[in-house]
N, C-alpha and C positions, 0 to 999 in steps of 0.2 A: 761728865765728859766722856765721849767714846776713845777707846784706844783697846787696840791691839794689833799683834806682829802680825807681817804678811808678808810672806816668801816673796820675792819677788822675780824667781825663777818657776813658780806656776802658775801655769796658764789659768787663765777665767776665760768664762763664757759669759755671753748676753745676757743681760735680765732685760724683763718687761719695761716698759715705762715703769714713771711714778705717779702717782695721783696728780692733777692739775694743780701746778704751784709756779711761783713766780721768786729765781732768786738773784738779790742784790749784794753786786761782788765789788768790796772799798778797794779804789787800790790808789796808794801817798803818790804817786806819781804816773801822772799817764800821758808826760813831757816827753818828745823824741828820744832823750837819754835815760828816758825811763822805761815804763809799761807800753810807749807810742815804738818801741822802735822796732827795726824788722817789719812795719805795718800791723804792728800787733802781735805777729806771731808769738806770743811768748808767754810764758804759765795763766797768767791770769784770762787771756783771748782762748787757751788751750779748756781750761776749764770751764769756759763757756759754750764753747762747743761739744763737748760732754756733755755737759747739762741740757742742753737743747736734744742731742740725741734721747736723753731720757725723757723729752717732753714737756722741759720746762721752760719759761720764758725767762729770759736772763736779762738784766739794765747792768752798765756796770757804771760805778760814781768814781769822781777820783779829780785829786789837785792837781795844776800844770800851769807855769809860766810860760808855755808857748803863747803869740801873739796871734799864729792861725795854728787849727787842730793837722796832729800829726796824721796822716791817711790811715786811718784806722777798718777793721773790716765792716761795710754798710747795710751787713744785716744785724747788727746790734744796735741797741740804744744805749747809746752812750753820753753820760751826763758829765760836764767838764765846771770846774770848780778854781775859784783864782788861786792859785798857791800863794802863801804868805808867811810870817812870821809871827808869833807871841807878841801883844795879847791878840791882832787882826787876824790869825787862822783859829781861832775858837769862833768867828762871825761865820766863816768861811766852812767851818767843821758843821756848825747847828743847822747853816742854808741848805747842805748836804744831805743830813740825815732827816728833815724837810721832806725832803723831794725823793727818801727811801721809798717803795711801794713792793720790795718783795716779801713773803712768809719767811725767807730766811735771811738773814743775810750772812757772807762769808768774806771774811776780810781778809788778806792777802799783804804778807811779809808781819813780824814782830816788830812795826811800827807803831809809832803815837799817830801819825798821819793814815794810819791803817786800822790795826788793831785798835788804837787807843780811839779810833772815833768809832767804831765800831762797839766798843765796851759801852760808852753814851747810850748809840743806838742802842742795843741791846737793853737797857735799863729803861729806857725813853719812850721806848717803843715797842716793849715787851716779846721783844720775836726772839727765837734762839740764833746764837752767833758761832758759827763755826771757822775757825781758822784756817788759814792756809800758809804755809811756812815752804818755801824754799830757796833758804841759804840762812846760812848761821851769821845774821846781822853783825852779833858784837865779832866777826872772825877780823872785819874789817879795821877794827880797833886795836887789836892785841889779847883777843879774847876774854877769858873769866879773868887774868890778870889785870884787867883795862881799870883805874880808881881816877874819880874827878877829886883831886888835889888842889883847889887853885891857893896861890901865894897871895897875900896881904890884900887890898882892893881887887883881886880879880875878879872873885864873883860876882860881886855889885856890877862891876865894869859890862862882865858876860849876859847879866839880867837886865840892865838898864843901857846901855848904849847901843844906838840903832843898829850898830853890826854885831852886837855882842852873841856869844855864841850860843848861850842859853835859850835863848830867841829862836833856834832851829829847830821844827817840831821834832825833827828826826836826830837830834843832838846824841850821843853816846850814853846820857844821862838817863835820857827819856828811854830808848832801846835796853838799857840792863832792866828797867823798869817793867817794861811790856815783856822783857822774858819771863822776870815771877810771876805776871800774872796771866798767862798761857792756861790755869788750871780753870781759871773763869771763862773759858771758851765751852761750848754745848757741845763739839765737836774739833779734833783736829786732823787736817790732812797733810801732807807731805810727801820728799817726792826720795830720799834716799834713806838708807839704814845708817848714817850718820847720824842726820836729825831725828828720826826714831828714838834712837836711843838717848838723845836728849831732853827731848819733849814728850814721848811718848805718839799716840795716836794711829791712824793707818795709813799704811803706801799706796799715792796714786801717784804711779810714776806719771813721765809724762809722754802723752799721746800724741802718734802725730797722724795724720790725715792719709794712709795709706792711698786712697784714691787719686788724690793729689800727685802726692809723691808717687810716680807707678814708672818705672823704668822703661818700660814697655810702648809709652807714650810719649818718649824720647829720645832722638838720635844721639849718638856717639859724636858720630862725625859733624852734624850738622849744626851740634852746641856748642863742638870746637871752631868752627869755622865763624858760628856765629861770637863769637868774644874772644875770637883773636887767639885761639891756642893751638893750633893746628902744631906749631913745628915743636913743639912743647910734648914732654911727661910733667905731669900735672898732680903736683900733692896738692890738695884742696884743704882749705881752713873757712868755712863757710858761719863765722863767727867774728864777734867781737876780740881783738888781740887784746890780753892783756899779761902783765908778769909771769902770772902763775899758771898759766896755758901753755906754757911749755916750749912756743914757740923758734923759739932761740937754739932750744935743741934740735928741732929737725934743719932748722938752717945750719947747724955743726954741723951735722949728720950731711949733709947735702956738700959743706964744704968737703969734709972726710973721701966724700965721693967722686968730688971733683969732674962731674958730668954738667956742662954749660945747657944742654936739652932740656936738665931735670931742674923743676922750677917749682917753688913754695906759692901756689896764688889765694889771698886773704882777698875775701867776699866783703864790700863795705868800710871796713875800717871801725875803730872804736870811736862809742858815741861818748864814751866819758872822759879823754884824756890825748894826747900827741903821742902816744906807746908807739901806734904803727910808724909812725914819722921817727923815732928813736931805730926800728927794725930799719926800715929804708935808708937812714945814715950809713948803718953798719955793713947790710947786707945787701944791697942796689941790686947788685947783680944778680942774687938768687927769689928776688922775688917779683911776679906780678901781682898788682892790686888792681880788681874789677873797681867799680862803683856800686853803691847799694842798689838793692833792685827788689821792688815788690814784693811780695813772699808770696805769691804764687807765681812768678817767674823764676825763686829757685830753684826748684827743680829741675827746669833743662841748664841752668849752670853747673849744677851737682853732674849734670849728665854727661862734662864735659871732662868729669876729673878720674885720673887714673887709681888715683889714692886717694880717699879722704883720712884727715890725721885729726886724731885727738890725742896730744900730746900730755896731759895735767901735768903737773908737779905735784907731790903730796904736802899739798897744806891744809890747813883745817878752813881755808875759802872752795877748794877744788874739792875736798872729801865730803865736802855739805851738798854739793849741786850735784845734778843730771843735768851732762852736757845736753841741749839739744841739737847739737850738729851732729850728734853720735847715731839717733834716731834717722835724721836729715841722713845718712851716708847708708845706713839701714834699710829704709826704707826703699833707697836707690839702687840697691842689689851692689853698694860699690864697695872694696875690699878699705880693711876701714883699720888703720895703722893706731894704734891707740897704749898708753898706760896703766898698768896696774894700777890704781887710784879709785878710793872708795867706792860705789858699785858697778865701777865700768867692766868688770873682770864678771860679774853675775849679768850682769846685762846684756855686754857679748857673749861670754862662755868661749865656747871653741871657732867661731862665727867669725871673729877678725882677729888681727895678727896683736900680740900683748908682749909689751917690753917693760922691763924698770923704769920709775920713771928716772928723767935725767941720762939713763944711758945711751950716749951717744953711739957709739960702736955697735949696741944691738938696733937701734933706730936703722942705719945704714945697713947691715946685715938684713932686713928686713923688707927694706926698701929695695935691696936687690932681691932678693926673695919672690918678692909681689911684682916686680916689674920683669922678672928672667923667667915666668910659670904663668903668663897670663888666662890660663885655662882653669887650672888650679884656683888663682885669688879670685876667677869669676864664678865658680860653683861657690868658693866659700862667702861671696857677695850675695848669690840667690841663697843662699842657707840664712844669713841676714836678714832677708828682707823677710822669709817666711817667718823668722825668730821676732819679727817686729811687729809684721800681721797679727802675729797671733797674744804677743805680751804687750807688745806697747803702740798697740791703735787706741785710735780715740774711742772706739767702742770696749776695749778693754780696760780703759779710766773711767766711760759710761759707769761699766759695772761697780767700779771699785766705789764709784761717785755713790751710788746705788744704796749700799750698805750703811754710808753715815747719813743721807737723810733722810732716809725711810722711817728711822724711830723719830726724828724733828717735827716730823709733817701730824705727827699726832699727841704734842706736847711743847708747851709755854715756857719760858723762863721766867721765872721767879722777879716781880719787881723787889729793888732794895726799900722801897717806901722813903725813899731819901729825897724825893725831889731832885731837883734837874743838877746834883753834887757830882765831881768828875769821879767815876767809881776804879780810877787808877790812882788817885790821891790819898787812899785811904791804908 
């Protein structure tokens, strides 16, 4: 398995291509509230676009109970797979790795629905399997403390009754699972110094499409007027709300301020849960909600906000991720209000404004800061965006991309000689 540290406050530069290779990226869910949402924009879309910049032809496979495919971006080939439950997604896993046809393949999240059919492949189909991890699965659970305990019939109940919950490929069970076996990967990538340090392997942050995103290419005035924000200062949250995003603070913060102009606007809404409909109960008055919008029309929304905010909280769900709206406000030259919380503090540096997380009173202090020195937050927004060209474009994930399968493209993995045996079972 490859691994080693990497700064993630030095800069790379371009490598060449790679040798003509084709690779196939699993990912357990590529449903709207999964890998489909944003339009794709998101790690697993992000690293296929890297890998194209290096010249390789990318397919990506993956399970989804959507009834029609989520708008996905249409220069990939993307292969959709019915999502299902035990025993009917081991039918649905085999049709899958079937219809693999890259040299490599790299699978995406410490899933049984990822990783674990990916493990198959890899034995199946003799190609090496590199992993891609970004977020610490079991954080969702309650971490390394998380134990399946069940009381008298339950298990049975969980294994054998049609909703039982063992049936989930992606159950708590199966996940503690696919984290021991992270060493049977050829290769792993990831995207903070969190997960580094748990699993080991190398940092590809993540990249976003500088070109795209170009400020330069966007009115001010004409992105406000287009989505209704003209009489508004504009904190922007250009992400999915959930708990541990913080957002609850800058709406304190906002209250503390007591400015009826100053307004919290969330891009979308969450695809997993009623959270933002919990914010809008409380907080009506300080916020607007856009609607979701294509991910290459973010960028003139971004262009319309005065702050973007990345608020985290420190938990071991926020300490595992790279926000990508943090990039998204980066790349926008936009002054970018954000928390101390696992790499955001190396990844801005001195480039946006950095508070506790949770503290409400330095949020507000801040917020006046950035909105009473408009010249000031907008040099420190172009300092940003140059910090993003230069660390976290997709050409500098290219590179990173670069180093782990360069030794792949010229070496096999080992069959177990076990026949078609699940090699996480063992």
């Amino acid at each position: 398995m490859l691994g080693s540290s990497q700064n993630l406050d030095k800069p790379v530069q371009f490598v060449a291509p790679l040798p003509p290779c084709k690779v196939s990226i699993i990912v357990g869910d590529l449903s709207v509230k999964g890998a489909g949402r944003w339009g794709g924009a998101v790690r697993p879309f992000l690293l296929a676009q890297a890998l194209k910049r290096l010249g390789c032809q990318v397919e990506i496979l993956g399970f989804t109970d959507d009834l029609a495919a989520p708008p996905l971006p249409t220069d990939l080939v993307v292969k959709r797979f019915a999502q299902g439950i035990y025993p009917q997604f081991l039918g649905a896993a085999s049709q899958l790795i079937r219809q693999i046809e890259g040299d490599i393949i790299y699978a995406y999240k410490t899933k049984a629905s990822s990783f674990g059919v990916g493990l198959l492949a890899r034995q199946w189909r003799r190609r090496p399997l590199v992993l891609d991890i970004d977020d610490w699965e079991m954080s969702w659970h309650g971490g390394d403390q998380w134990r399946y305990h069940p009381q008298g019939k339950q298990r049975y109940r969980d294994l054998i009754k049609p909703d039982g919950a063992l049936r989930q490929p992606d159950h708590p069970v199966y996940l503690q699972r696919m984290e021991q076996l992270t060493h049977r990967a050829d290769g792993i990538t990831l995207h903070t110094q969190f997960l580094q340090r748990r699993f080991g392997g190398i940092c590809i942050p993540n990249g976003k499409d500088t070109d795209i995103f170009d400020p330069n290419a966007y009115s001010y005035q004409a992105s406000r007027q287009r989505y209704g924000l003209t009489d508004y200062r504009v904190l922007m949250f250009p992400g999915a709300p959930r708990p541990y995003k913080g957002l609850e603070d800058i709406l304190a913060a906002l209250e503390l301020r007591d400015r009826p102009d100053e307004k919290l606007v969330i891009v979308g809404g969450s695809p997993y849960d009623d959270y933002d409909q919990t914010l809008r109960q409380r907080w009506s008055h300080r916020i607007i909600q856009l609607p979701r919008v294509p991910h290459h029309q973010m960028p003139s929304v971004i262009a319309a906000a005065d702050i973007v905010v990345v608020p985290q909280q420190d938990t071991a769900a926020a300490q595992a991720q790279f926000p990508l709206k943090l990039t998204d406000g980066m790349a926008m030259a936009k002054p970018i209000l954000a928390t101390r919380v696992g790499d955001i503090p190396e990844i801005l540096t001195d480039t946006g404004y950095l508070v506790a997380p949770g503290d409400v009173q330095a949020m507000a202090i801040q917020i006046e800061q950035i909105l009473a020195h408009p010249r000031a937050a907008a040099e420190r927004g172009q300092q940003a965006r140059r910090r993003c060209v230069e660390h976290y474009s997709l050409d500098a994930m290219a590179t990173g991309l670069s180093t782990v399968l360069s030794p792949l493209l010229t070496t096999k993995p080992q069959s177990s000689g076990r026949g078609l045996s699940h090699p996480w079972s063992r």
